[in-house]
Each structure stands twice: as C-alpha cells, then as structure tokens.
MOPAC internal coordinates of N, CA, C and O (Angstrom, degrees):
PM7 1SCF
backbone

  N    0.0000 0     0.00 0     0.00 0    0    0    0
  C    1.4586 1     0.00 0     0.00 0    1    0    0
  C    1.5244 1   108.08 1     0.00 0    2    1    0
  O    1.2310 1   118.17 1   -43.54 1    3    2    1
  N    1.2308 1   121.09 1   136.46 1    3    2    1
  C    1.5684 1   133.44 1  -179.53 1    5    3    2
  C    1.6880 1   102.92 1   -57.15 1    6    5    3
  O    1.2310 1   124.01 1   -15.33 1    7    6    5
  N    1.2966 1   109.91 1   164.67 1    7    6    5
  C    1.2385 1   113.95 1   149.45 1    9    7    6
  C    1.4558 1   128.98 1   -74.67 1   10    9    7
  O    1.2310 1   114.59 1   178.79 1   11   10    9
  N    0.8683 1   127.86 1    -1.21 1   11   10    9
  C    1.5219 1   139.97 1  -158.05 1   13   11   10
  C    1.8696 1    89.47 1  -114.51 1   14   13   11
  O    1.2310 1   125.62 1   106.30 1   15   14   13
  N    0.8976 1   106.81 1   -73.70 1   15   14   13
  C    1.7831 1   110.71 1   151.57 1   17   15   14
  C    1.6862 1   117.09 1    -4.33 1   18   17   15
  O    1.2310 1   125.65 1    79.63 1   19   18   17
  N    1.3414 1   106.76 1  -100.37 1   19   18   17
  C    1.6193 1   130.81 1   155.23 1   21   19   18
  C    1.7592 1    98.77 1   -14.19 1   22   21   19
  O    1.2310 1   128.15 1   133.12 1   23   22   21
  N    1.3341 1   101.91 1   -46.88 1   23   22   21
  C    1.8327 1    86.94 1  -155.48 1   25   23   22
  C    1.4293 1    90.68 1   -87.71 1   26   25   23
  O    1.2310 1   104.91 1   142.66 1   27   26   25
  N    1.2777 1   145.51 1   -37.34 1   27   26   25
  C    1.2638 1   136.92 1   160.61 1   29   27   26
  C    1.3137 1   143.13 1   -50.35 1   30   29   27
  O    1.2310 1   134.21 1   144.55 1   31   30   29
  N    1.2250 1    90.13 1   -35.45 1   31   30   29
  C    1.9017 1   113.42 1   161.08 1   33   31   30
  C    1.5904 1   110.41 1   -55.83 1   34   33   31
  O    1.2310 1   117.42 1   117.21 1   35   34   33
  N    1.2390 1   122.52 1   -62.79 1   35   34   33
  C    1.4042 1   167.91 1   151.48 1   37   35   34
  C    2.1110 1    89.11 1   -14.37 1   38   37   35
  O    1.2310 1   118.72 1   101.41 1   39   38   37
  N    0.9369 1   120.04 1   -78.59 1   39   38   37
  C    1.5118 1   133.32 1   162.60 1   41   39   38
  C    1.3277 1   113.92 1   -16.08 1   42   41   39
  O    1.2310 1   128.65 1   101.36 1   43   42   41
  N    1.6159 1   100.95 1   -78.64 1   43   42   41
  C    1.3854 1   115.78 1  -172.28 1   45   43   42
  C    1.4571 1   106.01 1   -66.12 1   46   45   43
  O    1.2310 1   120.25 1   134.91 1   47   46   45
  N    0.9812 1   117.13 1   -45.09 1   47   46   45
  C    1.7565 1   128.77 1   161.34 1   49   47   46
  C    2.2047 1    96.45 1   -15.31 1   50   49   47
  O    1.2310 1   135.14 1    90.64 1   51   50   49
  N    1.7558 1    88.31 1   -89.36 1   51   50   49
  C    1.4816 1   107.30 1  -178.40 1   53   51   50
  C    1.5267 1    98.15 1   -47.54 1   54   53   51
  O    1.2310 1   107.95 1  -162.20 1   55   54   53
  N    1.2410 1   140.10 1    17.80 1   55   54   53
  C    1.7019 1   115.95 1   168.91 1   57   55   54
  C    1.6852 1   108.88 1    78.95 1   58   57   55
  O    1.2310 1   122.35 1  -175.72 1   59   58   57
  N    1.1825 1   113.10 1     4.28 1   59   58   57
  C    1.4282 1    97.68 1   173.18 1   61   59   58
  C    1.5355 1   120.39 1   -93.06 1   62   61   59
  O    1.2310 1   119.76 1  -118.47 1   63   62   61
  N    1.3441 1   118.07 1    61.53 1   63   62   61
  C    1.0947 1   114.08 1  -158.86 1   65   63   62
  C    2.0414 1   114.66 1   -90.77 1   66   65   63
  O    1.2310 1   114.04 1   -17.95 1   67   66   65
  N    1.0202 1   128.89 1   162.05 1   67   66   65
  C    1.4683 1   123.68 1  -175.48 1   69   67   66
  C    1.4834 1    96.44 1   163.48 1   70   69   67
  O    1.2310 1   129.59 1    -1.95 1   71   70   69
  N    1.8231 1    99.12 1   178.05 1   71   70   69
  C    1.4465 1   122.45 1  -174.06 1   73   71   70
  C    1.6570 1   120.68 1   -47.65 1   74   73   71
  O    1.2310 1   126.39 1   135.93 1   75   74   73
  N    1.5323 1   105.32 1   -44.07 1   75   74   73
  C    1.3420 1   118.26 1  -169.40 1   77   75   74
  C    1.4850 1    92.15 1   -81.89 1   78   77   75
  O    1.2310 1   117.90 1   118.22 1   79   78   77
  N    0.9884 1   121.60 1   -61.78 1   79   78   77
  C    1.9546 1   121.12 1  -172.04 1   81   79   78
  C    1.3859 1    91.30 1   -27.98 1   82   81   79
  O    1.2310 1   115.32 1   103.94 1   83   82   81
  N    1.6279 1   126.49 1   -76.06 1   83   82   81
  C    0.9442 1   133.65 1  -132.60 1   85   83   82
  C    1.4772 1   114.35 1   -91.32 1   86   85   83
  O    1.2310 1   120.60 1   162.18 1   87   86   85
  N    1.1701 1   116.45 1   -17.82 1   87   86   85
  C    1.4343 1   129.84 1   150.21 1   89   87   86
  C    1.6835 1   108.74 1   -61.74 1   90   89   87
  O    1.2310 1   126.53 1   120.42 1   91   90   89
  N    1.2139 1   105.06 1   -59.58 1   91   90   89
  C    1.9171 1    92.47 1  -176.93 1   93   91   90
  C    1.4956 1   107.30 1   -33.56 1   94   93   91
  O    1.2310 1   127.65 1   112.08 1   95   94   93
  N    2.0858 1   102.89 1   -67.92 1   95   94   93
  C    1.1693 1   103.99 1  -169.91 1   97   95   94
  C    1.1160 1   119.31 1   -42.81 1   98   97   95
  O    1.2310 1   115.60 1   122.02 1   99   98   97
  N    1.7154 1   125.95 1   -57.98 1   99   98   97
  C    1.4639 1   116.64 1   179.24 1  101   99   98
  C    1.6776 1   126.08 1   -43.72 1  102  101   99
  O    1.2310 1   123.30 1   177.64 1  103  102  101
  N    1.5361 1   111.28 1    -2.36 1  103  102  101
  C    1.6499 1    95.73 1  -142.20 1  105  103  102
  C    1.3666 1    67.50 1  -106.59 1  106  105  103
  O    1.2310 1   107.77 1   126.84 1  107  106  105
  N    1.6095 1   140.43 1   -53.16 1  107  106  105
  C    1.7043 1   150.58 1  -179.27 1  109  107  106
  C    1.7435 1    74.07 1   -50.41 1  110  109  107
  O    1.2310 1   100.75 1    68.36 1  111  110  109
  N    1.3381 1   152.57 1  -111.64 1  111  110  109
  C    1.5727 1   126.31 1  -108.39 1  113  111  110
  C    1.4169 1    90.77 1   -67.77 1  114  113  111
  O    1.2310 1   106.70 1   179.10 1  115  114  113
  N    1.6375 1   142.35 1    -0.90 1  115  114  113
  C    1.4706 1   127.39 1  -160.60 1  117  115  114
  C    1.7632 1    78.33 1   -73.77 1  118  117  115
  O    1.2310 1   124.71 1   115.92 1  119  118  117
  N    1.4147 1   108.57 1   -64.08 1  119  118  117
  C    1.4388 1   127.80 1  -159.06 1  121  119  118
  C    1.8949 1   107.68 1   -48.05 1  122  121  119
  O    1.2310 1   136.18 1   171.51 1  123  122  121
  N    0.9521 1    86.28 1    -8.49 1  123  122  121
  C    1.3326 1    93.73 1  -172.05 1  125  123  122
  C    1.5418 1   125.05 1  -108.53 1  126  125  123
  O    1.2310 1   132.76 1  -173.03 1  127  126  125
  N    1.2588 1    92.95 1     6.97 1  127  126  125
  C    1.6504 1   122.31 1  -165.47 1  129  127  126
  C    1.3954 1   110.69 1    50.09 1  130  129  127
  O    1.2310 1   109.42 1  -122.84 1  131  130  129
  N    0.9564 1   137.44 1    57.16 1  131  130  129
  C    1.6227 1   139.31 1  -179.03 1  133  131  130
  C    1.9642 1    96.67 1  -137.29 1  134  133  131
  O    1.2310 1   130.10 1  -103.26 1  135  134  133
  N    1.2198 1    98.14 1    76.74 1  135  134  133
  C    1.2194 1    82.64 1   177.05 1  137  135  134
  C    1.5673 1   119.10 1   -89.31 1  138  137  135
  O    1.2310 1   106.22 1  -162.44 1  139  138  137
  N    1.3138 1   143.21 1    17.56 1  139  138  137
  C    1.4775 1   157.08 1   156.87 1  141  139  138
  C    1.1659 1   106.67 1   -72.93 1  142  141  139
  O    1.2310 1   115.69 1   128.66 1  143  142  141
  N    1.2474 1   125.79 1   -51.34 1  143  142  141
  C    1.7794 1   114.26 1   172.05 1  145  143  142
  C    1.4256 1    97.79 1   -62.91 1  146  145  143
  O    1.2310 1   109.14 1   132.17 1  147  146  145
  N    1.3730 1   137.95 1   -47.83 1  147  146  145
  C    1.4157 1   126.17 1  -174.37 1  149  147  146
  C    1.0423 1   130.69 1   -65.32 1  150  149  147
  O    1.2310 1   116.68 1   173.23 1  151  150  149
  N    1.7401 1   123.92 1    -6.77 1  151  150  149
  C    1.2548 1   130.16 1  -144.70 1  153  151  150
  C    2.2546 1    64.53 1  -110.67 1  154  153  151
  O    1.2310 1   120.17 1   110.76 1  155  154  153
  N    1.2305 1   117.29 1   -69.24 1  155  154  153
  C    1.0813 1   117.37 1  -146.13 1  157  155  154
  C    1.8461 1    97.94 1   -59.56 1  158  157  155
  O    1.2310 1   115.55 1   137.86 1  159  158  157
  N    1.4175 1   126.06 1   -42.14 1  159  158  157
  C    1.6289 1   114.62 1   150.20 1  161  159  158
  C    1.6015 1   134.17 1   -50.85 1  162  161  159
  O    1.2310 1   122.07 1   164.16 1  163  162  161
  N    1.3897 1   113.64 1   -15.84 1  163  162  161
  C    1.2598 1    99.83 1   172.88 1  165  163  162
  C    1.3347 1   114.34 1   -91.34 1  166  165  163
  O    1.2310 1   116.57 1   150.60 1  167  166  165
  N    1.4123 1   124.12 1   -29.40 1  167  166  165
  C    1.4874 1   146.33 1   167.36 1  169  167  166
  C    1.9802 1    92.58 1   -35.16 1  170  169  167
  O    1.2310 1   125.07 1   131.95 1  171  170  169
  N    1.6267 1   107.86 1   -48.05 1  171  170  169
  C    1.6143 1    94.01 1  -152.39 1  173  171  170
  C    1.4251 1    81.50 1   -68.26 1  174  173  171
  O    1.2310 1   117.41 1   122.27 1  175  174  173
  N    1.5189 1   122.53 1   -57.73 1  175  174  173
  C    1.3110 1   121.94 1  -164.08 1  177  175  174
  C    1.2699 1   127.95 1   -30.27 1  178  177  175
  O    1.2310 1   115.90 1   146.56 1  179  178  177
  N    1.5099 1   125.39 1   -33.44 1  179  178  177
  C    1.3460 1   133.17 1  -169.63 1  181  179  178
  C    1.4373 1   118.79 1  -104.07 1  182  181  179
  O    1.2310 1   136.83 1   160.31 1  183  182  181
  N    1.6667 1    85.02 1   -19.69 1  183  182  181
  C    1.8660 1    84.77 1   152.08 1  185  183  182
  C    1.3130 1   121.42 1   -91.45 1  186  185  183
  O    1.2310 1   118.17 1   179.41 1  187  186  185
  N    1.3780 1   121.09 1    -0.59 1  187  186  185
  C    1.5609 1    95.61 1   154.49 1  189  187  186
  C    1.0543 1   111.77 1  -104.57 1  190  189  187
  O    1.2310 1   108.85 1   165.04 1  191  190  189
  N    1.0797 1   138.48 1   -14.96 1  191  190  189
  C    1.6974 1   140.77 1   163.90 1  193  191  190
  C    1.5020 1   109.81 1  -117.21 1  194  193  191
  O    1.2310 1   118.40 1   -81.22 1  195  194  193
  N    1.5044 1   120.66 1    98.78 1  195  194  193
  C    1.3043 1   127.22 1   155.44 1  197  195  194
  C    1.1499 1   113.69 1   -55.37 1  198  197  195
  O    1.2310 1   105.67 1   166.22 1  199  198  197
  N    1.3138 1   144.17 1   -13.78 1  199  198  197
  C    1.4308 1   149.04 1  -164.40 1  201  199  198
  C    1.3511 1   108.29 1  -108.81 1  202  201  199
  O    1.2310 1   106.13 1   173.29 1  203  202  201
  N    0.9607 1   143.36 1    -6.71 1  203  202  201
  C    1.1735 1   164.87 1  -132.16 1  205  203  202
  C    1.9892 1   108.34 1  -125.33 1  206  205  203
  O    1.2310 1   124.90 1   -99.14 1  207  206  205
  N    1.8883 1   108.20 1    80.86 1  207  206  205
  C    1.5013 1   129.94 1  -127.95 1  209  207  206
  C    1.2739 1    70.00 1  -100.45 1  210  209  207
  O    1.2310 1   100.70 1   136.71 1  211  210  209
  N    1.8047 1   152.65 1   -43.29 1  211  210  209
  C    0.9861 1   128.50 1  -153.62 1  213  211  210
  C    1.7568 1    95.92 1   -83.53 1  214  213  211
  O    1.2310 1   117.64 1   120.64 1  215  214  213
  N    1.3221 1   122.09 1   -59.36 1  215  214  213
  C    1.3428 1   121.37 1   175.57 1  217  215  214
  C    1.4123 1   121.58 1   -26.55 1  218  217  215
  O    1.2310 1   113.16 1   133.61 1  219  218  217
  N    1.4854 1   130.52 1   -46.39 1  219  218  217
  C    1.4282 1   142.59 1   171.71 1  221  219  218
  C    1.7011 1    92.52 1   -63.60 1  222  221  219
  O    1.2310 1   115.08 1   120.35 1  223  222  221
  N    0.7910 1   126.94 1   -59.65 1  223  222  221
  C    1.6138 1   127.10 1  -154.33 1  225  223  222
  C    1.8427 1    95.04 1   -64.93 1  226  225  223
  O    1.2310 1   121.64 1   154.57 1  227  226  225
  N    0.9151 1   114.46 1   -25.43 1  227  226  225
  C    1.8231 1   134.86 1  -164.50 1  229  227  226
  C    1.3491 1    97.81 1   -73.10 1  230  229  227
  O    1.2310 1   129.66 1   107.75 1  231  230  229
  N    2.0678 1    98.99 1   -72.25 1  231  230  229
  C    1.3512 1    93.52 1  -177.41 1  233  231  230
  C    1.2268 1   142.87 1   -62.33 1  234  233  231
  O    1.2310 1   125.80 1   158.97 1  235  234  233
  N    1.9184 1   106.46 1   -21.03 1  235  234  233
  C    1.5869 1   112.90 1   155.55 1  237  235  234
  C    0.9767 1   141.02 1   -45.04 1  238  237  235
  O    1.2310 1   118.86 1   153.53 1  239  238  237
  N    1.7895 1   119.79 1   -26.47 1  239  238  237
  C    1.0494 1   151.07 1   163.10 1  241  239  238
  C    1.1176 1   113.65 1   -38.50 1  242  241  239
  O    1.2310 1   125.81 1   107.40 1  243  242  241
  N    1.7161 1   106.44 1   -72.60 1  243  242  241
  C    1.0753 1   120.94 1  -157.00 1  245  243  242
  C    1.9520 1   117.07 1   -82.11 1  246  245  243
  O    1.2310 1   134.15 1   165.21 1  247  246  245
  N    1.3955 1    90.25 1   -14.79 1  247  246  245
  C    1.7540 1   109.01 1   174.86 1  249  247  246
  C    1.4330 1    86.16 1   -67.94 1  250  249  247
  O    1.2310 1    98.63 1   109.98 1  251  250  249
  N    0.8292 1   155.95 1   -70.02 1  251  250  249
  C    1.5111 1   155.19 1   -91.36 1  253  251  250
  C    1.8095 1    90.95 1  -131.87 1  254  253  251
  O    1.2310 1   118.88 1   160.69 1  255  254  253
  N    1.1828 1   119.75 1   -19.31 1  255  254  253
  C    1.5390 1    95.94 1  -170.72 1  257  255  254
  C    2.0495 1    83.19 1  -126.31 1  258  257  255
  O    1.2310 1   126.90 1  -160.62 1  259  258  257
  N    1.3310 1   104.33 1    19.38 1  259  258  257
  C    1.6013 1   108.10 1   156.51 1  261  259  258
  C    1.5232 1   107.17 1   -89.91 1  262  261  259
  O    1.2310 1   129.41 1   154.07 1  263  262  261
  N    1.0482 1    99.47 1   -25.93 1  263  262  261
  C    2.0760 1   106.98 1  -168.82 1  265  263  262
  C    1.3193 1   104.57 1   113.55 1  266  265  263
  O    1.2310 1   105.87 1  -169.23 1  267  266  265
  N    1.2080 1   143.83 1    10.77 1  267  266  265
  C    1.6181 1   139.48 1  -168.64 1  269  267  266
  C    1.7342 1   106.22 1  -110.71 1  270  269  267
  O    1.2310 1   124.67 1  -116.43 1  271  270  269
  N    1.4791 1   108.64 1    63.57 1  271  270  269
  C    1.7740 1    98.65 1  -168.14 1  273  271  270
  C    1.4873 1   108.28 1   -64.02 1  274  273  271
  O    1.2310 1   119.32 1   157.22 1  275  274  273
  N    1.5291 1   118.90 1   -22.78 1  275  274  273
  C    1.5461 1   122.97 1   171.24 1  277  275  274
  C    1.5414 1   116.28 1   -49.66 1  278  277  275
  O    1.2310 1   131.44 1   136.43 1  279  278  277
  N    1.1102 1    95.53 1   -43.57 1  279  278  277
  C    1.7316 1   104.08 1  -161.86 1  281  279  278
  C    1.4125 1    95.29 1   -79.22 1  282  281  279
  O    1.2310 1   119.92 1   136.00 1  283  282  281
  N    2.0073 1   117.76 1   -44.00 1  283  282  281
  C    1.6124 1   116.78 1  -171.90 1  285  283  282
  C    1.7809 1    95.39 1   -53.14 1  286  285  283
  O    1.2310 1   121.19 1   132.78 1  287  286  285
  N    1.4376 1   115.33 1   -47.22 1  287  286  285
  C    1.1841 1    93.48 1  -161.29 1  289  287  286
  C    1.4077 1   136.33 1   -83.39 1  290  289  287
  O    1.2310 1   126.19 1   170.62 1  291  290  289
  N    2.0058 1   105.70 1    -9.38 1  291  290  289
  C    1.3264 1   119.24 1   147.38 1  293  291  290
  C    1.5956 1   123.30 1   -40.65 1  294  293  291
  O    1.2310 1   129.21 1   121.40 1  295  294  293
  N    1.2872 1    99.86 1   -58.60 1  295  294  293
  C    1.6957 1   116.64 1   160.92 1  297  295  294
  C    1.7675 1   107.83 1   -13.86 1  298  297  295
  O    1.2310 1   134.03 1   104.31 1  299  298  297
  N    1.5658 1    90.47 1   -75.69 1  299  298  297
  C    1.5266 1   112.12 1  -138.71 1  301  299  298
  C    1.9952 1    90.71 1   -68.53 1  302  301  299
  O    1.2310 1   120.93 1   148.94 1  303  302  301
  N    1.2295 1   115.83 1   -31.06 1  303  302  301
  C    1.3242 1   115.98 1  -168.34 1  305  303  302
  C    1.7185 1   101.75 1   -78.21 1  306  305  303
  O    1.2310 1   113.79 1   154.25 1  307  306  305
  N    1.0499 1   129.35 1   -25.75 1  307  306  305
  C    1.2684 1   129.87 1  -165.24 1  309  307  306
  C    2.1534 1    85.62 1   -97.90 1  310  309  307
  O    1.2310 1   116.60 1   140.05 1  311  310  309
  N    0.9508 1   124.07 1   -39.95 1  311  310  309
  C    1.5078 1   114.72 1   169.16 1  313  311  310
  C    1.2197 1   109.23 1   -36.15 1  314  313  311
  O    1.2310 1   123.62 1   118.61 1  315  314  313
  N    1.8667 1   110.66 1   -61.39 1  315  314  313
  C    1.4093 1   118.92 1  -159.94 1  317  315  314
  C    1.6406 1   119.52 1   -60.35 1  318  317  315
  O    1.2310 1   134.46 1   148.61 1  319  318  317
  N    1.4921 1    89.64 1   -31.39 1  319  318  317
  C    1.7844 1   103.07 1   172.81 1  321  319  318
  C    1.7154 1   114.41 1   -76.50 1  322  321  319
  O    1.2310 1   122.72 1   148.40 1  323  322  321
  N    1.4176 1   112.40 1   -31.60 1  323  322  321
  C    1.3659 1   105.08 1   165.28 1  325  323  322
  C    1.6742 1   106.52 1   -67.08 1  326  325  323
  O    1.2310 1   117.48 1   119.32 1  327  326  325
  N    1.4916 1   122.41 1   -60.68 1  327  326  325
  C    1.5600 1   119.10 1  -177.62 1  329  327  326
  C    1.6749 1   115.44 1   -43.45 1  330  329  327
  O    1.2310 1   120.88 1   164.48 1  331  330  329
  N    1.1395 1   115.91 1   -15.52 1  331  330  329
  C    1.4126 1   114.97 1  -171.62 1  333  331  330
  C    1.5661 1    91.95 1   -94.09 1  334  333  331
  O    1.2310 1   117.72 1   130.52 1  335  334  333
  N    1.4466 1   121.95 1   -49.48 1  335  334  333
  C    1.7394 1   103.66 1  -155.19 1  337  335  334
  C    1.2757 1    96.12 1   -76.95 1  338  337  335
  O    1.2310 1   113.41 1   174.45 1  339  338  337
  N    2.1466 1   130.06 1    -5.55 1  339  338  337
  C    1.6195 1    95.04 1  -177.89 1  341  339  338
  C    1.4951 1    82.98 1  -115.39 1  342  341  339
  O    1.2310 1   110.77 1  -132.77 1  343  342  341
  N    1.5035 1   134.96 1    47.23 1  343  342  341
  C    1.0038 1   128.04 1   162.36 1  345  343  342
  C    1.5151 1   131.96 1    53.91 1  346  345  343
  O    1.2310 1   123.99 1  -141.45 1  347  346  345
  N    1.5013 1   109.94 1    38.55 1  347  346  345
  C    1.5249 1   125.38 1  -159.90 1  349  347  346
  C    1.9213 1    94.19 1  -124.25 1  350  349  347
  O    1.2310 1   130.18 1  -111.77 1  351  350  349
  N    1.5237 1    97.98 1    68.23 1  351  350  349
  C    1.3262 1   110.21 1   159.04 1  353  351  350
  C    1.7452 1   146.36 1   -29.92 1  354  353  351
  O    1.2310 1   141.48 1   147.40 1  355  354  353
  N    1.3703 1    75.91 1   -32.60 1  355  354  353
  C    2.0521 1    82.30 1  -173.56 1  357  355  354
  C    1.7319 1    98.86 1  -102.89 1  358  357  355
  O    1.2310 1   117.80 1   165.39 1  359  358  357
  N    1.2946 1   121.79 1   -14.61 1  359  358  357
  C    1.6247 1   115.86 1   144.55 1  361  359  358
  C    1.2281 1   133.22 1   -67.07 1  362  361  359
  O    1.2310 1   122.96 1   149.81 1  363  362  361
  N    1.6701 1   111.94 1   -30.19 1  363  362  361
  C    1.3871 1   115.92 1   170.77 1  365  363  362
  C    1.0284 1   115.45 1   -65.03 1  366  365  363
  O    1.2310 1   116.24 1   132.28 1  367  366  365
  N    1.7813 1   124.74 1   -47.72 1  367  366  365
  C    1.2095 1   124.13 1  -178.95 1  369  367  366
  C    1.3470 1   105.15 1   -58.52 1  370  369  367
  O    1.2310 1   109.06 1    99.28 1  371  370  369
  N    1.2371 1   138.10 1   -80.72 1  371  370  369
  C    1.4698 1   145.25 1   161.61 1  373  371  370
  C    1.7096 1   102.25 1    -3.71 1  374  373  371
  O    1.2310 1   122.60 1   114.00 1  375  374  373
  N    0.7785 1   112.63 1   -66.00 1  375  374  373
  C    2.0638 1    91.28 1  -175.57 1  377  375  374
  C    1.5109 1   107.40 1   -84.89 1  378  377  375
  O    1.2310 1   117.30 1   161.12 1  379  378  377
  N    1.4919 1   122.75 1   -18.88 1  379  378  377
  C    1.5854 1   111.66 1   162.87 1  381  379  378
  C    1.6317 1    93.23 1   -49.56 1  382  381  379
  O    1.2310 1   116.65 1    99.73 1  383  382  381
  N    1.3398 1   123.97 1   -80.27 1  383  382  381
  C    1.4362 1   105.58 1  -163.37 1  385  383  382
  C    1.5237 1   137.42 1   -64.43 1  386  385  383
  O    1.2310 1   124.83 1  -171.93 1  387  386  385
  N    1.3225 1   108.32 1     8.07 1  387  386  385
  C    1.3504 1   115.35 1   156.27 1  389  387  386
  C    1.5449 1   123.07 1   -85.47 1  390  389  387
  O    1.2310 1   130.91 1   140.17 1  391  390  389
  N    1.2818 1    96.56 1   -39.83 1  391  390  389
  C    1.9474 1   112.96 1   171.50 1  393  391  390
  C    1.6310 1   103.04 1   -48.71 1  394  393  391
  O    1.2310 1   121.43 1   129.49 1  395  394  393
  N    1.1872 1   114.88 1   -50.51 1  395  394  393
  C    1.5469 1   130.56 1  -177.25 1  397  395  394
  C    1.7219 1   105.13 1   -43.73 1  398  397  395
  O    1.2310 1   133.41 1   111.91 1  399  398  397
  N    1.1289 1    91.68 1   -68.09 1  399  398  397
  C    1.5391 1   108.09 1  -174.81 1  401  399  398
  C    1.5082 1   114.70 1   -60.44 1  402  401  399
  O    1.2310 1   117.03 1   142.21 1  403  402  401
  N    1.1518 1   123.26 1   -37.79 1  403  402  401
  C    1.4631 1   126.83 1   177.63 1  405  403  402
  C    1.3324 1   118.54 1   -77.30 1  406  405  403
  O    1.2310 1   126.80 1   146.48 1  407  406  405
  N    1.8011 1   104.54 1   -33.52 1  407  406  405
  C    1.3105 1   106.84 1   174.26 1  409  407  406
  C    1.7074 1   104.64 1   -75.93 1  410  409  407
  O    1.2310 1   107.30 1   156.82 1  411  410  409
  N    1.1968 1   141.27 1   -23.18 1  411  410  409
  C    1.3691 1   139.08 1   166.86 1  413  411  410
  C    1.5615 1    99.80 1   -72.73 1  414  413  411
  O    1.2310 1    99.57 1   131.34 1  415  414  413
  N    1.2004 1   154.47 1   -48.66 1  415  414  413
  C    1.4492 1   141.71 1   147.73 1  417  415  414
  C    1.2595 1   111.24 1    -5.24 1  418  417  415
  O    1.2310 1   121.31 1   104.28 1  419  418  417
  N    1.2076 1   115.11 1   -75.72 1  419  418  417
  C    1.2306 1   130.35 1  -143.38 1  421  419  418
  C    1.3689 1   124.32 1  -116.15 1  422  421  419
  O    1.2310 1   126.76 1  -148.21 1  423  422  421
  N    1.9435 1   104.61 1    31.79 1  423  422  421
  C    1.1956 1   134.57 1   167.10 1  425  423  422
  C    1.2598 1   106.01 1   -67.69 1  426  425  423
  O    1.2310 1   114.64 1   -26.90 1  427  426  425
  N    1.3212 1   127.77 1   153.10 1  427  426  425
  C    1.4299 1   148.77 1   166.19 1  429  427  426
  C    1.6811 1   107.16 1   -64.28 1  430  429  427
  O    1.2310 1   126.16 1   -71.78 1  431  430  429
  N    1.4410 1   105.76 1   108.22 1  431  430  429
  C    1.5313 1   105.53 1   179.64 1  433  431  430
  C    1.3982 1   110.05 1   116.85 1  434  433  431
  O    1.2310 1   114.54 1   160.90 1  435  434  433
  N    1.4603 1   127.95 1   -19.10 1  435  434  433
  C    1.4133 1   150.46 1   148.56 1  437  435  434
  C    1.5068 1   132.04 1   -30.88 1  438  437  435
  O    1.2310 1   131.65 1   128.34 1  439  438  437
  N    1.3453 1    95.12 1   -51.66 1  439  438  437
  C    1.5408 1   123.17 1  -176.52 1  441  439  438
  C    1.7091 1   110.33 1    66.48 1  442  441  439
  O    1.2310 1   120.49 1  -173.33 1  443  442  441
  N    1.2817 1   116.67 1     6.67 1  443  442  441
  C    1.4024 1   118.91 1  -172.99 1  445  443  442
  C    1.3948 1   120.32 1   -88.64 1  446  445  443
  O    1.2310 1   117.55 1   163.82 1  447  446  445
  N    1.7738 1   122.27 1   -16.18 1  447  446  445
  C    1.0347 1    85.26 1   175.60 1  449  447  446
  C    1.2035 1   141.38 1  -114.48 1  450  449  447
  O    1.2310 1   117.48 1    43.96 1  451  450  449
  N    1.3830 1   122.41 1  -136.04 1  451  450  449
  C    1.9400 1   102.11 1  -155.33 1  453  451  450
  C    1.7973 1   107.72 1   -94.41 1  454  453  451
  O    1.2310 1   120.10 1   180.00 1  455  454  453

C-alpha cells in the first residue's frame, strides 16, 4: 500500500469521512490494481454525492477492470445522468464512450458478457 494510501486510510480511520476522502481512496486502490477496495470507496462516494461525475466515471472503471462489464456499464449510464444534471460535459462525453464500448461487448452474439 502507498503512502498516500496509509494517509487516507489513516483519515477515514480519524472520522473524516466524505465524497472527496472516498473518491481519493477509490481512485489510489484503482492505481493500485485493487479495484474491490475501490469499487466499495467509490460506492461511499456517490452516496454522498450522487452528482459527483468523476466518482461515477471511477466506479465504471473499476466495475469493468473487476470483470463486471454489466454492472461498469450500469455504472457508466447513471454517471452520464449525474454529468448531465450538474452539467459537467467532458465527463458525460467520457462515459458515453465507454457505455458505447461495453454496450458493443456485451452485444448478443459476442460471447463476452459476464
């Protein structure tokens, strides 16, 4: 585990818990290839901020490089609807073209999905 890790862990530890904490953490276990610790920090993140376009875009991420392209791309569509109501365009676009791709995955006749 990083130091940068530790000191965030360390945070939530002390009770400082919220959107940004829990987004960092998720975004360090992505980097870290652990995306199950990230999936379960980005989860907190977006429950305290549904609006919150980078966190959705994160946790799609992290669905998708768990093996769950169904769930990344459940993810990614409910991102796009958060990126649209706070009007954060270049995230929307960004998980439209992941939605794209997963939904071509995970076409009928594919055999890809989960």
């Amino acid at each position: 585990m990083s130091t940068l890790t530790e000191n965030l862990e360390r945070l939530l530890q002390a009770g400082k818990d919220g959107a940004l904490l829990r987004f960092s953490l998720g975004s360090q276990y992505l980097k870290l290839q652990q995306p199950e610790a990230a999936i379960e920090h980005l989860l907190r993140a977006v429950a305290f901020d549904p609006d919150y376009s980078a966190a959705w875009k994160q946790l799609g991420r992290a669905y998708t490089e768990s093996g769950r392209p169904a769930q990344a791309l459940k993810t990614y569509r409910q991102g796009i609807e958060a990126a649209q109501r706070k009007g954060d365009k270049q995230a929307e676009r960004e998980m439209q073209v992941f939605a794209r791709r997963l939904e071509q995955q995970l076409a009928p006749g594919t055999g890809t999905a989960d």
